[in-house]
N, CA, C and O atoms as a GROMACS GRO file, in nm:
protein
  444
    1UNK      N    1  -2.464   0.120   0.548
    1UNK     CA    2  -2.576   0.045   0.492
    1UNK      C    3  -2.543  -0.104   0.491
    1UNK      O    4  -2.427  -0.138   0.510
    2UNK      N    5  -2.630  -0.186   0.473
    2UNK     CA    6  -2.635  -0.331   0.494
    2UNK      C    7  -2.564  -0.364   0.348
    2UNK      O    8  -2.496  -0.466   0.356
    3UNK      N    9  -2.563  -0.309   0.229
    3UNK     CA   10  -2.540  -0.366   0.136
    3UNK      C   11  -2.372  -0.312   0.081
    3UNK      O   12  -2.295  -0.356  -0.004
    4UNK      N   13  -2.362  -0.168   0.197
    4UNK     CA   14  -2.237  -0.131   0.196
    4UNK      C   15  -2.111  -0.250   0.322
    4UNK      O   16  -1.989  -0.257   0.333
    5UNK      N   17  -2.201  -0.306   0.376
    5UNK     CA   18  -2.072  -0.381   0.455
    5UNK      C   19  -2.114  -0.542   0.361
    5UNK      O   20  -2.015  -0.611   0.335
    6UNK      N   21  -2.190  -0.573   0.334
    6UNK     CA   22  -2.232  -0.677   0.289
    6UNK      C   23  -2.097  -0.692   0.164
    6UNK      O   24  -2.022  -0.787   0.144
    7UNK      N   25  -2.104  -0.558   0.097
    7UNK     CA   26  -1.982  -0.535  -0.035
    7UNK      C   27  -1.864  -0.542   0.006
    7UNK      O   28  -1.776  -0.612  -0.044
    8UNK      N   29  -1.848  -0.442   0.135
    8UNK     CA   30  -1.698  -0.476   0.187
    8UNK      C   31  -1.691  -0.607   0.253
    8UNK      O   32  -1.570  -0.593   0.269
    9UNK      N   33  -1.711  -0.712   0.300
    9UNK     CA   34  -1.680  -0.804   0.385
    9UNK      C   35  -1.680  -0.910   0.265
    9UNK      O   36  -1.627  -1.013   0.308
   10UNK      N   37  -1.731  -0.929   0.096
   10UNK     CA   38  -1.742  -1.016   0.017
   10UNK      C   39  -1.603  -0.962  -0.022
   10UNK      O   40  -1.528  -1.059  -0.027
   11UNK      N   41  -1.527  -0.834  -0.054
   11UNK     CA   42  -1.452  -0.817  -0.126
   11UNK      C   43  -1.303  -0.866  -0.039
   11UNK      O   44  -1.195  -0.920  -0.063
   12UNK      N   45  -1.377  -0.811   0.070
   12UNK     CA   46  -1.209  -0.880   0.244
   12UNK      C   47  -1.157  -1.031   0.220
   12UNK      O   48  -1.052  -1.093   0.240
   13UNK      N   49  -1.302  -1.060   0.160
   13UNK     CA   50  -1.275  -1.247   0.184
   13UNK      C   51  -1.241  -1.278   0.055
   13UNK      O   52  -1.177  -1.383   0.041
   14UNK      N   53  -1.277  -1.187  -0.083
   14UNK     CA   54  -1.176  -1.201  -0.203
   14UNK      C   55  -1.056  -1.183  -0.183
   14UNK      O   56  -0.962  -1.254  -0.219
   15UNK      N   57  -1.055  -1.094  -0.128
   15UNK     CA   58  -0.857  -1.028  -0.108
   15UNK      C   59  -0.804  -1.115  -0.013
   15UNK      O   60  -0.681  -1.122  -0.019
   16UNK      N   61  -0.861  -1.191   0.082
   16UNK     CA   62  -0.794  -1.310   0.162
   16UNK      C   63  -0.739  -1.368   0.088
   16UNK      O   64  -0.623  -1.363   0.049
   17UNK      N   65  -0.885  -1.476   0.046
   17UNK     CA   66  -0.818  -1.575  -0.094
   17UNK      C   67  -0.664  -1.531  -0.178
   17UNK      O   68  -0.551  -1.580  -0.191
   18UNK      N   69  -0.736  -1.417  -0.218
   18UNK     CA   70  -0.627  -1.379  -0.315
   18UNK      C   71  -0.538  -1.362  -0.284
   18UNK      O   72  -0.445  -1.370  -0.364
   19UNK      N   73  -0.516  -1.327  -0.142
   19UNK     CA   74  -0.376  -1.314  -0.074
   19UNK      C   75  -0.294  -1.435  -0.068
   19UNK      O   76  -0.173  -1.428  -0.088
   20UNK      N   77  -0.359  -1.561  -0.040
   20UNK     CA   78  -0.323  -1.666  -0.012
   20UNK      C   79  -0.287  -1.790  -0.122
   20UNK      O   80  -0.240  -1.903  -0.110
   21UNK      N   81  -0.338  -1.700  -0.247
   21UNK     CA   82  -0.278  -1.775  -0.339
   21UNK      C   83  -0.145  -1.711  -0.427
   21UNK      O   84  -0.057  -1.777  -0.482
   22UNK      N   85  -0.157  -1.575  -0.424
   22UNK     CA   86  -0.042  -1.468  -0.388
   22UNK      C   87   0.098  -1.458  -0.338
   22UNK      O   88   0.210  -1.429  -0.381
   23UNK      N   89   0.040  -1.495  -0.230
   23UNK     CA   90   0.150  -1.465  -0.103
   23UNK      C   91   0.141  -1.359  -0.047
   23UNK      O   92   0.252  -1.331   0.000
   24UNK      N   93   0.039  -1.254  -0.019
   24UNK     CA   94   0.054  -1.133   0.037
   24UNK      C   95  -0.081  -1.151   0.151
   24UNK      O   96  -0.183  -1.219   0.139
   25UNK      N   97  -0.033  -1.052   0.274
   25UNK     CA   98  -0.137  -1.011   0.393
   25UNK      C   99  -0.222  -0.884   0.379
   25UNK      O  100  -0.192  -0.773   0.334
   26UNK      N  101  -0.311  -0.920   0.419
   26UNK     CA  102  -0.384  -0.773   0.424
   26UNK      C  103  -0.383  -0.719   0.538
   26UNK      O  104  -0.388  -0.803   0.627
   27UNK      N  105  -0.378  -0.586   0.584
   27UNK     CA  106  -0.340  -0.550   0.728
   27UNK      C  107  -0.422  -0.390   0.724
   27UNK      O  108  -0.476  -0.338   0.627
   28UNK      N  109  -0.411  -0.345   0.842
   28UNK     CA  110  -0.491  -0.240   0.888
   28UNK      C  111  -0.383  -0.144   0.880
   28UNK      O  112  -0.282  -0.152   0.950
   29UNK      N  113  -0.407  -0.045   0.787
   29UNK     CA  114  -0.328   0.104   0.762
   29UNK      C  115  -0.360   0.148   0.821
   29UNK      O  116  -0.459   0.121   0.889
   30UNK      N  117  -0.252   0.291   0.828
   30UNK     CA  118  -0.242   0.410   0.960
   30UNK      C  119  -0.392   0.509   0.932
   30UNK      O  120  -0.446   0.535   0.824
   31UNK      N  121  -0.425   0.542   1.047
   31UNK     CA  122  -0.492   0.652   0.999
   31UNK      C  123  -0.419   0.813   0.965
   31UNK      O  124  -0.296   0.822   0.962
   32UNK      N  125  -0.488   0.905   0.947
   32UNK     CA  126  -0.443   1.023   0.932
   32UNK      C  127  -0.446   1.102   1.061
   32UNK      O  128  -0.550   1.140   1.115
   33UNK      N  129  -0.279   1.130   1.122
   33UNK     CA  130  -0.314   1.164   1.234
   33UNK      C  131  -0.183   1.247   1.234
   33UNK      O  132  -0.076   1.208   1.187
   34UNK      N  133  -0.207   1.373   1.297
   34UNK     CA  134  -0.086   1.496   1.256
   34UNK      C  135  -0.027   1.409   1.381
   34UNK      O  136  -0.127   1.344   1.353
   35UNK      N  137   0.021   1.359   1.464
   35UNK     CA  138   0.132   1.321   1.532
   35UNK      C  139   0.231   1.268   1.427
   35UNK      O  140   0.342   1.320   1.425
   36UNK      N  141   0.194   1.142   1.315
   36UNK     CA  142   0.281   1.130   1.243
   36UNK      C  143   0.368   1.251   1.150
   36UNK      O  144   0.480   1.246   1.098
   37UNK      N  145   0.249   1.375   1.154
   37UNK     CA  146   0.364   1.479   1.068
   37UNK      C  147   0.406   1.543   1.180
   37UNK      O  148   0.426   1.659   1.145
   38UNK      N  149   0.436   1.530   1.319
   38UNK     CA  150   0.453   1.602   1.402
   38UNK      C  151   0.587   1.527   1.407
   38UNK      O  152   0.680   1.601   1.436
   39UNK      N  153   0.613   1.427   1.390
   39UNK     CA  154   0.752   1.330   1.437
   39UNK      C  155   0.857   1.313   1.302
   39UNK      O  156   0.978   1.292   1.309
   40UNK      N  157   0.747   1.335   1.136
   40UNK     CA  158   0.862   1.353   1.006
   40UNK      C  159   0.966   1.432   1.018
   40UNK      O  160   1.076   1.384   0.994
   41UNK      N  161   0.953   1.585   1.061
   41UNK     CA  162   1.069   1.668   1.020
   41UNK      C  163   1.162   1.610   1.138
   41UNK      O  164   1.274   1.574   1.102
   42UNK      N  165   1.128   1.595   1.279
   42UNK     CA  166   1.230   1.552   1.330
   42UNK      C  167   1.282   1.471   1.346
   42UNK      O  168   1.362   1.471   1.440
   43UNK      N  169   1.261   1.331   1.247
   43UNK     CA  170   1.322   1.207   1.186
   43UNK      C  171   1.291   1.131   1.314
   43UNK      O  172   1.383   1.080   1.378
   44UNK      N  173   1.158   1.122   1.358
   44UNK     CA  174   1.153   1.016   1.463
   44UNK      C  175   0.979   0.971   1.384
   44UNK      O  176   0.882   1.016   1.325
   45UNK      N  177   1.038   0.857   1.438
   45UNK     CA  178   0.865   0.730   1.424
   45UNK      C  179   0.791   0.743   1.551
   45UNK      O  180   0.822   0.819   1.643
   46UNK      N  181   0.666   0.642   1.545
   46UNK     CA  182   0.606   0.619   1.657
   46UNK      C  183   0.685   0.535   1.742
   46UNK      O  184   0.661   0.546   1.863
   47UNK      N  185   0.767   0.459   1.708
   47UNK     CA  186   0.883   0.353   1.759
   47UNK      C  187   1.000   0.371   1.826
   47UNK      O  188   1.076   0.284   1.869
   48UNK      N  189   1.010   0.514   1.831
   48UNK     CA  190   1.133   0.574   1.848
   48UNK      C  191   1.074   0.578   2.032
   48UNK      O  192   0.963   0.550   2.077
   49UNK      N  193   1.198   0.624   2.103
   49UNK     CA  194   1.213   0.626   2.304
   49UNK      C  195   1.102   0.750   2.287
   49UNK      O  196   1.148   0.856   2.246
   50UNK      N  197   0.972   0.744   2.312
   50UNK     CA  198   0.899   0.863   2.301
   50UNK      C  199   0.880   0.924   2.463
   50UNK      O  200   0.776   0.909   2.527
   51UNK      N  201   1.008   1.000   2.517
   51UNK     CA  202   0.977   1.060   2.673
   51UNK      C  203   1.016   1.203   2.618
   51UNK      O  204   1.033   1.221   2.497
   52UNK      N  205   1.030   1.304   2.712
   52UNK     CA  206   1.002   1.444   2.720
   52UNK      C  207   1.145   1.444   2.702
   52UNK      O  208   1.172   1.540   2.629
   53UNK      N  209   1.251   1.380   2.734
   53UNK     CA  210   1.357   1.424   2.635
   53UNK      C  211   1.370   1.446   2.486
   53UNK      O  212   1.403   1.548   2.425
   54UNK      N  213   1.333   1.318   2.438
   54UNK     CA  214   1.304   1.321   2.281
   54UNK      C  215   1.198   1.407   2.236
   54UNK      O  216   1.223   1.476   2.137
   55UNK      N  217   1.091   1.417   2.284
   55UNK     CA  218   0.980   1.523   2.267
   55UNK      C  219   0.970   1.670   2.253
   55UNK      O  220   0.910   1.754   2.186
   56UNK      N  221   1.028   1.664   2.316
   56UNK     CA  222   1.022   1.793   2.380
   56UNK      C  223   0.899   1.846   2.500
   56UNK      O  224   0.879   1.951   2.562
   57UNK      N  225   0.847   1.742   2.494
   57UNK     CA  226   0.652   1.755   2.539
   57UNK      C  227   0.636   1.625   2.638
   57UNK      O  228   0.696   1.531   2.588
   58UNK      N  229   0.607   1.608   2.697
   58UNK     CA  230   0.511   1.487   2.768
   58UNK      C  231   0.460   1.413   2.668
   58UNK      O  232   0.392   1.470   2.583
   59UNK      N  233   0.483   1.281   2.661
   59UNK     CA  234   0.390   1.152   2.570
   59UNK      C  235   0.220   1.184   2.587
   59UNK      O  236   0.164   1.158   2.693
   60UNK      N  237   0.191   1.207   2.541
   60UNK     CA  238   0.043   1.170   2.509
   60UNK      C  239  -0.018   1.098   2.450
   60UNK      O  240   0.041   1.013   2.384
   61UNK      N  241  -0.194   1.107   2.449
   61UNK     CA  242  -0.223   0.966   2.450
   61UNK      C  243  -0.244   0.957   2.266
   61UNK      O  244  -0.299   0.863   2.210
   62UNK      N  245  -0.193   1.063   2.206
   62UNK     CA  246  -0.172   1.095   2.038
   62UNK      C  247  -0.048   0.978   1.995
   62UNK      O  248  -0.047   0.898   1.901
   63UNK      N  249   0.053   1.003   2.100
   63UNK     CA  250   0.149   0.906   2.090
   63UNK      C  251   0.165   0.778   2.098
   63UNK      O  252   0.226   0.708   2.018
   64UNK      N  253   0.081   0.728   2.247
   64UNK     CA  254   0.054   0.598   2.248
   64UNK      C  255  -0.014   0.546   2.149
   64UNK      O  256   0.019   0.440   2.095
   65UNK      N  257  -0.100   0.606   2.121
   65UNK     CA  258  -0.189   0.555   1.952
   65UNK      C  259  -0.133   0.540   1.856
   65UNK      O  260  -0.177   0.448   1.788
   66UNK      N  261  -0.054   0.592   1.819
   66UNK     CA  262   0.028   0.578   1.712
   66UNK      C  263   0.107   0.508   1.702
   66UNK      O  264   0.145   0.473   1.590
   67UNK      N  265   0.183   0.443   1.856
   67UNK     CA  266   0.299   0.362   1.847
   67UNK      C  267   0.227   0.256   1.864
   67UNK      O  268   0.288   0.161   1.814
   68UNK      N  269   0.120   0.222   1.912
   68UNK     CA  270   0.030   0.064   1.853
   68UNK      C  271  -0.028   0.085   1.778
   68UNK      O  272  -0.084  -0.020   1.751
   69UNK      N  273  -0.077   0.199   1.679
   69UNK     CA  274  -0.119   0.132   1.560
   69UNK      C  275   0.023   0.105   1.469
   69UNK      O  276   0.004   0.026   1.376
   70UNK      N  277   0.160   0.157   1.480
   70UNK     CA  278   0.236   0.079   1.392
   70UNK      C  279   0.294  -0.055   1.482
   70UNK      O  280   0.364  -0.127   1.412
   71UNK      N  281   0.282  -0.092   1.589
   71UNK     CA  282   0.313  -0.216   1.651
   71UNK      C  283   0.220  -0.313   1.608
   71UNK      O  284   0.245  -0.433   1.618
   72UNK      N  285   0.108  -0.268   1.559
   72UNK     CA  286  -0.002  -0.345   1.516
   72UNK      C  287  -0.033  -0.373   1.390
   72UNK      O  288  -0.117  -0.455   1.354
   73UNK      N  289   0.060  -0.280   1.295
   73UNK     CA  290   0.079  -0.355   1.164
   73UNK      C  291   0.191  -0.454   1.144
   73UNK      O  292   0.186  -0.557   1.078
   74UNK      N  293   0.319  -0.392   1.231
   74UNK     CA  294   0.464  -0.496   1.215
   74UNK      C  295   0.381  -0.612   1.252
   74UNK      O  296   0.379  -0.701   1.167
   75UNK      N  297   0.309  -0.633   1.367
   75UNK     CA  298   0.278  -0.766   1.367
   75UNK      C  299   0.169  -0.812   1.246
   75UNK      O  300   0.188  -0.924   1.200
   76UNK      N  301   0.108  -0.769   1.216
   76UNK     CA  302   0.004  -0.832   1.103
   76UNK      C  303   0.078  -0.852   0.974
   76UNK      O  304   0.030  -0.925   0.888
   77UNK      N  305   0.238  -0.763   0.949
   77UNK     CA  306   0.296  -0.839   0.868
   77UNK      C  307   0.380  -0.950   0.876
   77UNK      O  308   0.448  -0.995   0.784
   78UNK      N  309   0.371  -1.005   1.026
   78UNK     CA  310   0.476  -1.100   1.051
   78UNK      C  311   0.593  -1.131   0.950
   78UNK      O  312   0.619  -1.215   0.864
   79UNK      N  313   0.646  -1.022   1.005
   79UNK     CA  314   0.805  -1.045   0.948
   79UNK      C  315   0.853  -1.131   1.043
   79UNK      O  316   0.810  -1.168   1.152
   80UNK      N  317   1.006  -1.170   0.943
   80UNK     CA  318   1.083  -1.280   1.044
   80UNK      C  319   1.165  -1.196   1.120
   80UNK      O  320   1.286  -1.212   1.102
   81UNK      N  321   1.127  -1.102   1.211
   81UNK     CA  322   1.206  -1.041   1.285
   81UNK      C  323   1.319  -1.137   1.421
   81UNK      O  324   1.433  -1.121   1.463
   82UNK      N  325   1.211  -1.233   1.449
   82UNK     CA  326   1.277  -1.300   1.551
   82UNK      C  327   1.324  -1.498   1.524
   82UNK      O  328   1.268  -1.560   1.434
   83UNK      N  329   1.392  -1.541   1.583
   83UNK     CA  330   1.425  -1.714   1.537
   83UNK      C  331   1.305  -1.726   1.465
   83UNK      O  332   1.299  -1.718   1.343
   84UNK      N  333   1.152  -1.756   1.585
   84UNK     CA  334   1.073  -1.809   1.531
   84UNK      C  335   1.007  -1.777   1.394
   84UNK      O  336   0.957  -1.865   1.324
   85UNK      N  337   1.011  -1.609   1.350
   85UNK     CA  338   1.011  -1.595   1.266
   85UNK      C  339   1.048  -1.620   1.137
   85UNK      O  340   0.958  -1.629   1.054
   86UNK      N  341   1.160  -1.634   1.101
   86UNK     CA  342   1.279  -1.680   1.045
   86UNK      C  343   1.252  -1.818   0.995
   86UNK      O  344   1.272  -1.848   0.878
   87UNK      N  345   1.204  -1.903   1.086
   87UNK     CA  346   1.180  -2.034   1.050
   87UNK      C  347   1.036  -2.036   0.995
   87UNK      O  348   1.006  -2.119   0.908
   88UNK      N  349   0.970  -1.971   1.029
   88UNK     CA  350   0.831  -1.988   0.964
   88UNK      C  351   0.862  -1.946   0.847
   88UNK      O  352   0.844  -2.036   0.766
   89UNK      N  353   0.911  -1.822   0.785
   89UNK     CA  354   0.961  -1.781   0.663
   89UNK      C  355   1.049  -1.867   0.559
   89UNK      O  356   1.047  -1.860   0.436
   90UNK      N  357   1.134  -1.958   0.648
   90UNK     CA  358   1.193  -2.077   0.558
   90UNK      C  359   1.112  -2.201   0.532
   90UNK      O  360   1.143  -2.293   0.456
   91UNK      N  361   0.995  -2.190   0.612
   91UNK     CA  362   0.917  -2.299   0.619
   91UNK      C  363   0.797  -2.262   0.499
   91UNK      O  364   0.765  -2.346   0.415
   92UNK      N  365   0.753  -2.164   0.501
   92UNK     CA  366   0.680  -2.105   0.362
   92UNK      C  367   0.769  -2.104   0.212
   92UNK      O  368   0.727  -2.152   0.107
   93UNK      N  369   0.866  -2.054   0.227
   93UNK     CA  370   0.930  -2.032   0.131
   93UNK      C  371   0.981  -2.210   0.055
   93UNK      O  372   0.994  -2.232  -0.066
   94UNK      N  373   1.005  -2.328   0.189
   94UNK     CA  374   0.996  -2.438   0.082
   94UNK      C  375   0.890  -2.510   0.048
   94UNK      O  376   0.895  -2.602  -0.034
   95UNK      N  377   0.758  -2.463   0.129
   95UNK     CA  378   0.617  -2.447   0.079
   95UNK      C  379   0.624  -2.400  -0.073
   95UNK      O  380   0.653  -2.479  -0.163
   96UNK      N  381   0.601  -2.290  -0.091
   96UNK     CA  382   0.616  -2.239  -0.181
   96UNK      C  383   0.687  -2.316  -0.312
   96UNK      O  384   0.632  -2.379  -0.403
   97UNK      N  385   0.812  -2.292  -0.292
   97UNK     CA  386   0.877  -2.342  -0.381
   97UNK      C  387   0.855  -2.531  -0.439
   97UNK      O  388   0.904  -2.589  -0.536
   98UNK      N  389   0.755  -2.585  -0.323
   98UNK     CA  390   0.747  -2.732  -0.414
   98UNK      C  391   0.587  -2.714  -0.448
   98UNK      O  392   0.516  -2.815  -0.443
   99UNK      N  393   0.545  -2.621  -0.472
   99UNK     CA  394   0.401  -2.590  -0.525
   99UNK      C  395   0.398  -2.668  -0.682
   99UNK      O  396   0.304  -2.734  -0.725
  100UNK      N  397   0.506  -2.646  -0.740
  100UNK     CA  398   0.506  -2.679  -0.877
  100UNK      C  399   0.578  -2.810  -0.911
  100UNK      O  400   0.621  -2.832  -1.024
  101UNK      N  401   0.593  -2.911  -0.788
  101UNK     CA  402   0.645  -2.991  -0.815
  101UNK      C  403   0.519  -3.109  -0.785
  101UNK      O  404   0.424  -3.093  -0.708
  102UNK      N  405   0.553  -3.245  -0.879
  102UNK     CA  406   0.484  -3.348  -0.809
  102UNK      C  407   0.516  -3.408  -0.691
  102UNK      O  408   0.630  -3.428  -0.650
  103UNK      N  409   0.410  -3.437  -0.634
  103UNK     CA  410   0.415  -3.549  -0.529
  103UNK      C  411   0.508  -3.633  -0.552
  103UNK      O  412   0.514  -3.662  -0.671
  104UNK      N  413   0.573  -3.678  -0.496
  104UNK     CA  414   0.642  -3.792  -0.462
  104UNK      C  415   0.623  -3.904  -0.356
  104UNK      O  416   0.642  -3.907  -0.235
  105UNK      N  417   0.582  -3.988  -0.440
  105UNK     CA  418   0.526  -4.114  -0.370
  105UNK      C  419   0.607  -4.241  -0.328
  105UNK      O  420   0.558  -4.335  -0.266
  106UNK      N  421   0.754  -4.231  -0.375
  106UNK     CA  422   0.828  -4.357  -0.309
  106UNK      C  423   0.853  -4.372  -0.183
  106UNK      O  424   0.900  -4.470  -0.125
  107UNK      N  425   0.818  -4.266  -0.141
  107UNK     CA  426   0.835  -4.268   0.020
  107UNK      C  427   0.690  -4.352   0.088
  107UNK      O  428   0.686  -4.437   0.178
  108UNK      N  429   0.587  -4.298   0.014
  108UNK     CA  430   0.459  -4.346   0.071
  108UNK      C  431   0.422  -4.517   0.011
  108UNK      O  432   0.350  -4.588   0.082
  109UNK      N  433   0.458  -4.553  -0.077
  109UNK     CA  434   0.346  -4.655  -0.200
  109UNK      C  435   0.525  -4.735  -0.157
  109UNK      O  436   0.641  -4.694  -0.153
  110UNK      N  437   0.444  -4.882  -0.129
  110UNK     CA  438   0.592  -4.964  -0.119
  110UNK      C  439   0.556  -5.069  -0.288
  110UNK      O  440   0.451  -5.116  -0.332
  111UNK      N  441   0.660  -5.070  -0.328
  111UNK     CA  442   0.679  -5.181  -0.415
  111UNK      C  443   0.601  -5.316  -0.392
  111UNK      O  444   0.618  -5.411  -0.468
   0.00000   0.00000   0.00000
């Protein structure tokens, strides 16, 4: 219904905000899909070497789905997995941390 996406898309752009004053992302969860209980007992992810050795089965296209929808959340949580990462994370974090400080203007305003 119009007033059902109208509700969800006001509440997406609350939880943005709110994320952003937060510090947290909002990201797209897994769906419900027995490949993931197909891979629990035998202690493998969607991430794991998925060929007919590890399988036991031929990859299918149950598999490929699954290993981009979790490739597709690691990225929407941009972790600092890599340099560039890493630096963006130190670069927020002294964001962050001078939130509560004043400006400092001797650098800018000359005597």
């Amino acid at each position: 219904s119009t007033l059902g996406s109208r509700n969800k898309r006001l509440v997406g752009e609350s939880l943005n905000e709110l994320g952003l004053r937060l510090g947290f992302r909002l990201a797209e969860g897994f769906g419900e899909r027995v490949i993931y209980r197909e891979f629990f007992p035998r202690g493998l992810t969607a991430l794991d070497n998925l060929d007919e050795a590890t399988l036991g089965v031929r990859p299918n296209l149950s598999h490929v789905t699954a290993r981009q929808e979790v490739r597709t959340l690691i990225e929407s949580l941009k972790l600092p997995l890599d340099e560039r990462g890493r630096r963006r994370a130190a670069a927020r974090a002294e964001w962050f941390a001078s939130l509560d400080k004043p400006l400092e203007t001797h650098d800018i305003m000359a005597d």
